[in-house]
TORGUMI-508134 format. One record per residue (C-alpha): residue number from 1; x, y, z; residue in three letters. Coordinates in Angstrom, 1 decimal. Layout:
<recs>
+------+--------+--------+--------+------+
! resi !      X !      Y !      Z ! resn !
+------+--------+--------+--------+------+
!  NUM !      X !      Y !      Z !  ALA !
...
+------+--------+--------+--------+------+
</recs>
This chain:
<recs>
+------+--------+--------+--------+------+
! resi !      X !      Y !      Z ! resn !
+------+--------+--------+--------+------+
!    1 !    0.0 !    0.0 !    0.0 !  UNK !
!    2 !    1.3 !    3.8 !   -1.1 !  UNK !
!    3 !    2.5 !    6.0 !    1.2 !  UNK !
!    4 !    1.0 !    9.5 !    0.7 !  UNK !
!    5 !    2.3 !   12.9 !    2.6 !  UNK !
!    6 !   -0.1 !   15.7 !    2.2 !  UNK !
!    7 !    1.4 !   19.5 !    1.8 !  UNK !
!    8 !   -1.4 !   21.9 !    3.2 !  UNK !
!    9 !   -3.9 !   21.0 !    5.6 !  UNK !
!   10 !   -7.0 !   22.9 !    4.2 !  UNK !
!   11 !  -10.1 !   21.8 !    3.7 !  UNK !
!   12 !   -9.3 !   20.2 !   -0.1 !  UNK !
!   13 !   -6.0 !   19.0 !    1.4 !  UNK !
!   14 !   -7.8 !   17.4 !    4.3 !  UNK !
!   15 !  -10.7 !   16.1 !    2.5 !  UNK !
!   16 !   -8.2 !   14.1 !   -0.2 !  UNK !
!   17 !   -6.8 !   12.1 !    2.2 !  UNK !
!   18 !   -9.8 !   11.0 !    4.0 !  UNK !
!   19 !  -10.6 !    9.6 !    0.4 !  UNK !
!   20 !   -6.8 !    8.1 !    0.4 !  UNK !
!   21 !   -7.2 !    7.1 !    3.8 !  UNK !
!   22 !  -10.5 !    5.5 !    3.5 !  UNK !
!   23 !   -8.9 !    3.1 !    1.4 !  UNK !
!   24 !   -5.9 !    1.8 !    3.8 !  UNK !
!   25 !   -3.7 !    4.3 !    2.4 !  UNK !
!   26 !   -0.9 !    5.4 !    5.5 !  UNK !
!   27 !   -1.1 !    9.2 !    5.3 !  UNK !
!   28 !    0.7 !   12.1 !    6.9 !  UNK !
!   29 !   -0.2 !   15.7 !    6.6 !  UNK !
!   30 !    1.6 !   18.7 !    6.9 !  UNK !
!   31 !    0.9 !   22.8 !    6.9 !  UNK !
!   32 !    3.2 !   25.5 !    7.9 !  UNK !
!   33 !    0.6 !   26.7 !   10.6 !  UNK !
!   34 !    1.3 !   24.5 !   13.5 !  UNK !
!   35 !   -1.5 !   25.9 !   16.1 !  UNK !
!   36 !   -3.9 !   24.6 !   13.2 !  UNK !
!   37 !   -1.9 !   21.4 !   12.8 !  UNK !
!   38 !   -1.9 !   21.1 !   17.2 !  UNK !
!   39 !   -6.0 !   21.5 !   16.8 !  UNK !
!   40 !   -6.4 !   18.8 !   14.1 !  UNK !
!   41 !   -4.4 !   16.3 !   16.5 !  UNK !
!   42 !   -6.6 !   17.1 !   19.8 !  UNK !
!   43 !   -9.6 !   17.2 !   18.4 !  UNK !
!   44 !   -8.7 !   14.8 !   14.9 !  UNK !
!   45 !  -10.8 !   17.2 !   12.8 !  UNK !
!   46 !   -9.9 !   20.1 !   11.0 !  UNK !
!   47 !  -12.2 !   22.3 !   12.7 !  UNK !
!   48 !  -11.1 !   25.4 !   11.1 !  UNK !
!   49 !  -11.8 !   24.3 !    7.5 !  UNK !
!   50 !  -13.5 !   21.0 !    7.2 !  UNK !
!   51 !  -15.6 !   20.8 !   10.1 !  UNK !
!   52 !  -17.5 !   17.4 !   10.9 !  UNK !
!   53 !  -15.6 !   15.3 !    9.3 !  UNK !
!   54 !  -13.3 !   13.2 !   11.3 !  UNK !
!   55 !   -9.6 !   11.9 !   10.5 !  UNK !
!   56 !   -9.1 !    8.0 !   10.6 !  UNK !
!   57 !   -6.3 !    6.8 !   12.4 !  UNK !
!   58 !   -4.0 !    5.9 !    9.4 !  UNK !
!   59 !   -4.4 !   10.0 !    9.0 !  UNK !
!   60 !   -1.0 !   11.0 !   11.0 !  UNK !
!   61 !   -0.5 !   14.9 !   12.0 !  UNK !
!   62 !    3.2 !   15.7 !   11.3 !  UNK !
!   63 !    4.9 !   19.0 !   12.2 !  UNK !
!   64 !    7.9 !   19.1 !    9.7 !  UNK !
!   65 !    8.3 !   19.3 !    5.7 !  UNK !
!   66 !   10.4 !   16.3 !    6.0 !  UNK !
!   67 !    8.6 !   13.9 !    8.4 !  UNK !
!   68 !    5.5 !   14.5 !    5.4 !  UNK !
!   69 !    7.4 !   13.6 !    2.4 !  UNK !
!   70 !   10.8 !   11.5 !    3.3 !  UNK !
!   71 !    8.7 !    8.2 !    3.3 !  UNK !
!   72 !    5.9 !    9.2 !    0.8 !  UNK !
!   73 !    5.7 !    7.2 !   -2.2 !  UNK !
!   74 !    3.3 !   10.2 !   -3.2 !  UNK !
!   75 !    3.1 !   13.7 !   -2.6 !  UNK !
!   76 !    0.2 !   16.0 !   -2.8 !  UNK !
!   77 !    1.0 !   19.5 !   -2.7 !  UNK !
!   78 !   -2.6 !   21.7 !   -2.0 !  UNK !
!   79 !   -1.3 !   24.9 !   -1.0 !  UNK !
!   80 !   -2.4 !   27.8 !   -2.3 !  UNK !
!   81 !   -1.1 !   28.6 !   -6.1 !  UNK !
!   82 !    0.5 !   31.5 !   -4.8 !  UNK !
!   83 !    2.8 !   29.4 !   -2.5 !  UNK !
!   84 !    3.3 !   26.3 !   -5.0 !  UNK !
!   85 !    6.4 !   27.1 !   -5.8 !  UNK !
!   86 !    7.9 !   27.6 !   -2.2 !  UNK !
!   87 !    6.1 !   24.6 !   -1.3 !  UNK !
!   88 !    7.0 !   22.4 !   -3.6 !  UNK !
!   89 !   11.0 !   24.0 !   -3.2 !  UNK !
!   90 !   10.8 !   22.9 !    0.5 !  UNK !
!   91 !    9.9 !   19.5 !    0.2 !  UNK !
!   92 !   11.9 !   18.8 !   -3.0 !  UNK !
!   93 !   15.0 !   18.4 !   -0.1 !  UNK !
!   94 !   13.2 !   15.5 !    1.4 !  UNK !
!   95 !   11.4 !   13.7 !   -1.8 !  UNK !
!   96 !   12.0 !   10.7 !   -2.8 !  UNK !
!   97 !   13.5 !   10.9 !   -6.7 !  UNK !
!   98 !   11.1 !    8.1 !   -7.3 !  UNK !
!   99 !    7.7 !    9.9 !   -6.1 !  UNK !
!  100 !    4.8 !   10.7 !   -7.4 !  UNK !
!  101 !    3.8 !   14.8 !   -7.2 !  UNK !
!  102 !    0.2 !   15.4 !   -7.5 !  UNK !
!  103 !   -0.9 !   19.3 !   -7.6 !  UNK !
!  104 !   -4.3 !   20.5 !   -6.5 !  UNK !
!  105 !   -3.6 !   24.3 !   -6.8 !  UNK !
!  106 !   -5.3 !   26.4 !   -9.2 !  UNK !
!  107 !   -4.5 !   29.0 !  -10.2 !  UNK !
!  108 !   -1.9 !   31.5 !  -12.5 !  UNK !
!  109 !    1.3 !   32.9 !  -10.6 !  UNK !
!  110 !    1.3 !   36.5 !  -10.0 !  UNK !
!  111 !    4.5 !   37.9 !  -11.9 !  UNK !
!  112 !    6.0 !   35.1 !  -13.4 !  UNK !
!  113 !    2.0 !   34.4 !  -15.2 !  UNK !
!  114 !    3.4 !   30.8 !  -14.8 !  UNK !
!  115 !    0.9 !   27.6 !  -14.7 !  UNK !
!  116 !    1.4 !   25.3 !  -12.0 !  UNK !
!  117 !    3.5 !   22.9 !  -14.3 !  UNK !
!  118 !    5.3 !   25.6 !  -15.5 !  UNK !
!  119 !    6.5 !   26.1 !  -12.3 !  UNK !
!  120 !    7.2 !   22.4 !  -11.5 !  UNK !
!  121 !    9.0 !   21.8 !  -15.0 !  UNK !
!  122 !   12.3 !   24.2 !  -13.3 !  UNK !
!  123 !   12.0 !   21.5 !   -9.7 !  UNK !
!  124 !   11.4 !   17.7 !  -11.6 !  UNK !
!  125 !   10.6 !   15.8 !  -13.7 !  UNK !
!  126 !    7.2 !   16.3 !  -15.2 !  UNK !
!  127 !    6.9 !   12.5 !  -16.2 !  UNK !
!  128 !    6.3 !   12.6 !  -12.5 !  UNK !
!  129 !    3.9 !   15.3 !  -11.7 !  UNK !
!  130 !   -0.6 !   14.8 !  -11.9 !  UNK !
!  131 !   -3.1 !   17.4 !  -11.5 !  UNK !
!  132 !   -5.8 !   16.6 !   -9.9 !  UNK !
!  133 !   -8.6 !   19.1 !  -10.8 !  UNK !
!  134 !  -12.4 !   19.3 !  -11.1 !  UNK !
!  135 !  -15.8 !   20.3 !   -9.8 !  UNK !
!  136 !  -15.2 !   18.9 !   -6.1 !  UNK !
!  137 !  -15.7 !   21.3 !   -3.3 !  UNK !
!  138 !  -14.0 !   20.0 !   -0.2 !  UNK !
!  139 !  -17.0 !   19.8 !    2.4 !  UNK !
!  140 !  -18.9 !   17.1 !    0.1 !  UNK !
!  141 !  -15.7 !   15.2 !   -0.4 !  UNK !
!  142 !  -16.0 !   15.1 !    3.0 !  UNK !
!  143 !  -18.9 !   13.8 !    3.5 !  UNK !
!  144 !  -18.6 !   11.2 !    0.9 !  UNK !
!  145 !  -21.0 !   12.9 !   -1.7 !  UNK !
!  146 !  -20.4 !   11.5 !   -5.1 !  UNK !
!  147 !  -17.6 !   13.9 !   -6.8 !  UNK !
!  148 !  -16.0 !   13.1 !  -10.1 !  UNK !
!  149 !  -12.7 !   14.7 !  -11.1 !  UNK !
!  150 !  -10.1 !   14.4 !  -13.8 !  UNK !
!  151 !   -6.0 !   13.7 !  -13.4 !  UNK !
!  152 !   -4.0 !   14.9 !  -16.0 !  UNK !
!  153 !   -0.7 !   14.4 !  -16.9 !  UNK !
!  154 !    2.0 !   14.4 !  -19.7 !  UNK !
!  155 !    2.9 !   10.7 !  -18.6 !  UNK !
!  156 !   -0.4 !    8.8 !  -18.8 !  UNK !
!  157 !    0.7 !    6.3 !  -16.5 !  UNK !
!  158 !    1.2 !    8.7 !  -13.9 !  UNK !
!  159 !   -2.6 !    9.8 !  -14.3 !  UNK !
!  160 !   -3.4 !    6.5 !  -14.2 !  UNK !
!  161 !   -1.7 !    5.8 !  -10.9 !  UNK !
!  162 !   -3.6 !    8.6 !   -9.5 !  UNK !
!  163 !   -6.7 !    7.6 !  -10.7 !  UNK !
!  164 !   -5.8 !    4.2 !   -8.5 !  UNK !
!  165 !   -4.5 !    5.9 !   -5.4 !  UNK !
!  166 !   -8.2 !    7.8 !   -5.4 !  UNK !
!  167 !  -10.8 !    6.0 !   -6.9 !  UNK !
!  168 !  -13.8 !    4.9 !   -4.8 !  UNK !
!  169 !  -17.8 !    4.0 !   -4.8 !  UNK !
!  170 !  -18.1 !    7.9 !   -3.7 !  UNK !
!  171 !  -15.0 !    9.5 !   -6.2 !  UNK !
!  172 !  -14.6 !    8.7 !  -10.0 !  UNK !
!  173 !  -11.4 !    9.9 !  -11.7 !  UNK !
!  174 !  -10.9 !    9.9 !  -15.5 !  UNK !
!  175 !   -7.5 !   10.6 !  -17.1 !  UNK !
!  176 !   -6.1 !   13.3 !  -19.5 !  UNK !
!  177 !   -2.7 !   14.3 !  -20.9 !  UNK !
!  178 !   -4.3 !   17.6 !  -21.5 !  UNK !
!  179 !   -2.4 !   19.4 !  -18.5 !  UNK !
!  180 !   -2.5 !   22.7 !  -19.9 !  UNK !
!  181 !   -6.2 !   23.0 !  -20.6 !  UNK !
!  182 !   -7.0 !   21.5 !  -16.8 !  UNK !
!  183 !   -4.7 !   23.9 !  -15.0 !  UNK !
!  184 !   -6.4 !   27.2 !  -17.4 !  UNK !
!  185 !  -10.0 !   25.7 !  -16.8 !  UNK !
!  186 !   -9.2 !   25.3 !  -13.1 !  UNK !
!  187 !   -7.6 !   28.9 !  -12.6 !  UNK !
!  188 !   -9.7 !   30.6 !  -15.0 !  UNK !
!  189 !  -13.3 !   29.9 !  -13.8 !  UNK !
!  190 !  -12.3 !   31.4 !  -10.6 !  UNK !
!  191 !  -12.8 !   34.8 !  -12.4 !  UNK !
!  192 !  -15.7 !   34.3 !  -13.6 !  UNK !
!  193 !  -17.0 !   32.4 !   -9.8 !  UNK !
!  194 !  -16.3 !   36.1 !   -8.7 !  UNK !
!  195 !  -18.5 !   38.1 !  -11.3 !  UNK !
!  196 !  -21.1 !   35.5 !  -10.9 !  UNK !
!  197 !  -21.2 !   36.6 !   -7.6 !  UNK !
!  198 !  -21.0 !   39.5 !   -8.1 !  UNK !
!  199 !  -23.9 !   39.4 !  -10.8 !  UNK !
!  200 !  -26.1 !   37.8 !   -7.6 !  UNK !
!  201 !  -24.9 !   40.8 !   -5.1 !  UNK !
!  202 !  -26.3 !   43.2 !   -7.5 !  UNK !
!  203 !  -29.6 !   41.4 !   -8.0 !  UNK !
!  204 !  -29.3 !   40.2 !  -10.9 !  UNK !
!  205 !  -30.8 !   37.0 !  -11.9 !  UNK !
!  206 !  -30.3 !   33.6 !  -13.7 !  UNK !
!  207 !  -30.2 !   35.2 !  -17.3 !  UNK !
!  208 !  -27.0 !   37.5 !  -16.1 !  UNK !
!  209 !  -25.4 !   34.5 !  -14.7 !  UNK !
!  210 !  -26.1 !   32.2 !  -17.5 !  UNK !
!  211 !  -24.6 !   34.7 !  -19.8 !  UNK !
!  212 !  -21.7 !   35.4 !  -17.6 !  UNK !
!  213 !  -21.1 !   31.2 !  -17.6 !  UNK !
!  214 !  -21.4 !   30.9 !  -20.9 !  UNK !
!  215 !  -19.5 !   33.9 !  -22.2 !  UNK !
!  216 !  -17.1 !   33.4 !  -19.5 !  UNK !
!  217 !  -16.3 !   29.7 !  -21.2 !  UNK !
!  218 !  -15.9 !   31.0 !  -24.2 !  UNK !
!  219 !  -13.2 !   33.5 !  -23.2 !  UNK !
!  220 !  -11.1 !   30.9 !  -21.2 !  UNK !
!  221 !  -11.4 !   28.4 !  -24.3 !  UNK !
!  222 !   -9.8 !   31.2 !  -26.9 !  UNK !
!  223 !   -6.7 !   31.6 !  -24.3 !  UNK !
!  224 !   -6.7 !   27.8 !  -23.8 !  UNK !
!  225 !   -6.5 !   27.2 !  -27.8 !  UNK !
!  226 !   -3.9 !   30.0 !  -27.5 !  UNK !
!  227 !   -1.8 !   28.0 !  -25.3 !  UNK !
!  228 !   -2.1 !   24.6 !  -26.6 !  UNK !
!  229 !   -4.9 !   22.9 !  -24.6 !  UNK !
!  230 !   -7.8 !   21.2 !  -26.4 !  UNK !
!  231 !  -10.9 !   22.2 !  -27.0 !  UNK !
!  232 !  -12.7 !   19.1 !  -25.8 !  UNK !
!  233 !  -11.1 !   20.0 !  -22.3 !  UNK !
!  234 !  -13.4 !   22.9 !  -22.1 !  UNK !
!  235 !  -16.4 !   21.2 !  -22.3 !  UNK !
!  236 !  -15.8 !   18.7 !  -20.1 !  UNK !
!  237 !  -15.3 !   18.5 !  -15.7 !  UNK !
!  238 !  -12.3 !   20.8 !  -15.6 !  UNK !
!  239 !  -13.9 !   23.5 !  -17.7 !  UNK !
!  240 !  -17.5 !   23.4 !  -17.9 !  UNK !
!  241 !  -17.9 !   21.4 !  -14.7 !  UNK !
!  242 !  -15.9 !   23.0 !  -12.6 !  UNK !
!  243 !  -17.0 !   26.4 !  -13.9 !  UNK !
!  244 !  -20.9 !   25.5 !  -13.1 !  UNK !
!  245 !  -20.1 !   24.1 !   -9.5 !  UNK !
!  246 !  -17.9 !   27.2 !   -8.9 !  UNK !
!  247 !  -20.5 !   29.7 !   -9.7 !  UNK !
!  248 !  -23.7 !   28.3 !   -8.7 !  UNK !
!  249 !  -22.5 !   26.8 !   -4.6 !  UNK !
!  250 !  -22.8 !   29.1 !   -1.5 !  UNK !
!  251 !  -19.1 !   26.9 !   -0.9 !  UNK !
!  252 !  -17.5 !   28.4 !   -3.5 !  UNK !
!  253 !  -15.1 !   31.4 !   -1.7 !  UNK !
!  254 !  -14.8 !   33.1 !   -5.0 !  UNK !
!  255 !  -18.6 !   33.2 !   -5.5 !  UNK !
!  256 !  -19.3 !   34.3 !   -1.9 !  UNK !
!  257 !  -16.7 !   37.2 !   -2.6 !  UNK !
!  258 !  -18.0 !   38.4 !   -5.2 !  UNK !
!  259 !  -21.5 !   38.5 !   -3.8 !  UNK !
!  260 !  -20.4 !   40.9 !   -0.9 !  UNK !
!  261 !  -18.4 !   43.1 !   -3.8 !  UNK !
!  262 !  -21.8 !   43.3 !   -6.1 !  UNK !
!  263 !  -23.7 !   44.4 !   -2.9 !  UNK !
!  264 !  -21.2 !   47.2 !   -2.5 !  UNK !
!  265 !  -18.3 !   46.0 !   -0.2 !  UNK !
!  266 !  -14.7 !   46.8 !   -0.9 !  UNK !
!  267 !  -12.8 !   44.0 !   -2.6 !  UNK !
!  268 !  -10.5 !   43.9 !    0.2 !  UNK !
!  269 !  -12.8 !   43.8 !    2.8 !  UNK !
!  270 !  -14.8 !   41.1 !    1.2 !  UNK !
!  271 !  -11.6 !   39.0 !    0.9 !  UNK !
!  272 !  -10.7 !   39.4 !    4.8 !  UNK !
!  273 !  -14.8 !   38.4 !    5.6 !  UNK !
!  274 !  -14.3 !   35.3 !    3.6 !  UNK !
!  275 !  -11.9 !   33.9 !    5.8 !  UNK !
!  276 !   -9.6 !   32.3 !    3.4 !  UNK !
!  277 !   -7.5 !   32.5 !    0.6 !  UNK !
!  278 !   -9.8 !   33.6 !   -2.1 !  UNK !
!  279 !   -7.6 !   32.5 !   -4.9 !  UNK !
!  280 !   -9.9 !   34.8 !   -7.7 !  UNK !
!  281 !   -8.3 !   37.6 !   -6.6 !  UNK !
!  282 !   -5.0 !   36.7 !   -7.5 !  UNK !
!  283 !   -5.9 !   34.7 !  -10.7 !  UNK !
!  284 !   -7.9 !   37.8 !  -12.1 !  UNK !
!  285 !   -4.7 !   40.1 !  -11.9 !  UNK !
!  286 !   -2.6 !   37.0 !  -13.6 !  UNK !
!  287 !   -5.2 !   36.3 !  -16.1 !  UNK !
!  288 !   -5.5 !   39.9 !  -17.3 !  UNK !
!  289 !   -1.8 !   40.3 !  -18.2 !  UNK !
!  290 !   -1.3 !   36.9 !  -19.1 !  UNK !
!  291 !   -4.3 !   37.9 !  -21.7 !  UNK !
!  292 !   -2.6 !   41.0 !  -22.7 !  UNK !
!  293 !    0.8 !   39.4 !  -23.1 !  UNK !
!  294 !   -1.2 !   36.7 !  -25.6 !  UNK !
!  295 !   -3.2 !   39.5 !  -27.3 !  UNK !
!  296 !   -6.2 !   37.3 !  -26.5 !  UNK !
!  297 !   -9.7 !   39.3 !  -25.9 !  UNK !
!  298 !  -10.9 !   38.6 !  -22.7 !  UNK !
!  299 !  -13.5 !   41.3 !  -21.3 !  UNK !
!  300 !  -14.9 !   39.5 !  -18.3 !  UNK !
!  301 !  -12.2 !   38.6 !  -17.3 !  UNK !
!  302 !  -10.9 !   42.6 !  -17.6 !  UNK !
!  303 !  -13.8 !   44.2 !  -16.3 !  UNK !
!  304 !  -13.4 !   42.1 !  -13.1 !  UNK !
!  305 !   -9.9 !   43.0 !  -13.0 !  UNK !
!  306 !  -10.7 !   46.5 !  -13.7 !  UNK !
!  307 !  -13.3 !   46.0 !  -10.4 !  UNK !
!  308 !  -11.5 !   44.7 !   -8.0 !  UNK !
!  309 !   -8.8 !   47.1 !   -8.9 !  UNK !
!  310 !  -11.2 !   49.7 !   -7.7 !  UNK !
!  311 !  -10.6 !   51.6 !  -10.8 !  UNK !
!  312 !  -14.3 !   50.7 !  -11.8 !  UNK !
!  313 !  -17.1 !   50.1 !   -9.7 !  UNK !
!  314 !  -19.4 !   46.8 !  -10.4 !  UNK !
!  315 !  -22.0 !   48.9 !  -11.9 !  UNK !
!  316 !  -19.2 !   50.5 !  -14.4 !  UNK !
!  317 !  -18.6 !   46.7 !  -15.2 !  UNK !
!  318 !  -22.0 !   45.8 !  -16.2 !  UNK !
!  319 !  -22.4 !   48.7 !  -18.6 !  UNK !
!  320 !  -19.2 !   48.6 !  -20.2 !  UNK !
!  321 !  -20.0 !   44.7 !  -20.8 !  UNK !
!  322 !  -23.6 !   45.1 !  -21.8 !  UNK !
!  323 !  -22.5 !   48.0 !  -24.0 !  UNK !
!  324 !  -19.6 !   46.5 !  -26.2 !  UNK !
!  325 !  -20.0 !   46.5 !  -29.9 !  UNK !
!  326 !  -22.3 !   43.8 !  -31.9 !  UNK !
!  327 !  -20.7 !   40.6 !  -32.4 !  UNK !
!  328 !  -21.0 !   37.0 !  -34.1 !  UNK !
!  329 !  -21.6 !   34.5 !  -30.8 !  UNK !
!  330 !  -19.1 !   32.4 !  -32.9 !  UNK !
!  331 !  -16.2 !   35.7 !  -33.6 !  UNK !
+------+--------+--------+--------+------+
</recs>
């Protein structure tokens, strides 16, 4: 039986290896907050972030980077995508050469503009390295609701070992080599989780956010054909999947963020009520330059970026969108 050392104890981090764990899998689990790591051992719950759901004994609490990975025969690495690529520098010490890396960030780094893969290709071996990605949110993992998801990788074989490690009654995995089109469908949909919200903190109903969906696909296909991924991709869990669960659930963080900034709160201020890392924020920043860089049109995605800027205000946003030029749905 694999050993597996989790990298961020979360709420998606924690609920992956109860599936792991729930099939005799040894796991150990890791995060650089260790009061957070102290209350998941008294109470063996992650009260903070996956409430009622409790950790089965081959679940071990570990307080070092090393004790998580040194005996791991797979690593899976779910903190945020703006700390993948310190996180994944600090265990790299203590990996195996041999082990498996599975990634469950999404998201584009600030900066760089760099997928997650991107960033892995300058640390390993990507022969080695699975996304796991697709319209899951953590608390029904939890609770064994059935969730489907998709592992993609360069390396088939490595997608396939994942889809091994995870499957179950409650969890189907399919398998994909298209990396590139999982990680953009992933990150992308964030942005447009936060102007669905947004949409619904103005009052707006389903027509707005159906449009918003659908336009919002079409936008993060054209930068996905830009950048290599398929087109099939899009229309399947890790784009329109992920992109319907993501704006349509009271769990999404994105979502519920951009509700409080459509009913007037400041983008900052909605982030801090959330009460964790709202990845959207960061994404819609990357997005927009990576867009610009590619000379790819993407006006949701720029008049969310233009909104939480603060350079626009949500109702700026809907008329400059509702106002652009005629156009061929197709163009």
């Amino acid at each position: 039986m694999k050993k597996i050392g989790v990298i961020g104890a979360g709420s998606w981090g924690t609920a992956l290896a109860t599936v792991v764990a729930g099939k005799g899998t040894q796991v150990a689990i890791w995060d650089v907050d260790e009061a957070h790591l102290a209350s998941m051992q008294q109470h063996r719950e992650n009260v903070d972030y996956l409430p009622g759901v409790p950790l089965a004994e081959n679940i071990e609490i570990v307080y070092t980077v090393q004790e998580a990975v040194s005996a791991a025969d797979v690593v899976l690495f779910s903190a945020p995508a703006q700390h993948f690529r310190s996180a994944l520098a600090s265990a790299k010490a203590y990996m195996r050469a041999d082990a498996l890396v599975i990634n469950v960030a999404k998201g584009i780094e600030q900066k760089s503009l760099a997928r997650m893969s991107e960033i892995a290709a300058k640390e390993m071996d990507l022969n080695r390295y699975v996304v796991l990605s697709g319209p899951s949110h953590a608390e029904e993992v939890g609770r064994r609701l059935p969730t489907t998801v998709a592992a993609a990788s360069y390396n088939l074989a490595a997608a396939e070992q994942v889809q091994e490690l995870f499957m179950t009654d409650r969890f189907r995995v399919y398998t994909t080599e298209d990396v590139v089109g999982v990680e953009l469908g992933g990150a992308l949909k964030k942005i447009i989780a936060l102007g669905a919200g947004i949409s619904d903190g103005m009052g707006f109903g389903d027509n707005a956010k159906a449009a918003l969906m659908t336009r919002g696909l079409a936008e993060i296909t054209r930068l996905g054909l830009k950048l290599g991924a398929k087109p099939e991709t899009f229309a399947g869990l890790t784009g329109t999947g992920d992109l319907i669960v993501t704006c349509t659930s009271m769990h999404s963080r994105n979502r519920r963020c951009g509700i409080m900034i459509g009913e007037g709160m400041r983008p900052a201020e909605a982030t801090e009520k959330v009460g964790m890392v709202v990845e959207g924020m960061f994404t819609t920043e990357a997005a927009y330059q990576l867009a610009q860089r590619e000379g790819v049109e993407m006006p949701i995605t720029e008049a969310i970026y233009q909104t939480i800027q603060g350079k626009i205000t949500a109702a700026d946003a809907v008329e400059i969108l509702m106002g652009r030029e005629k156009k061929h749905e197709q163009g």
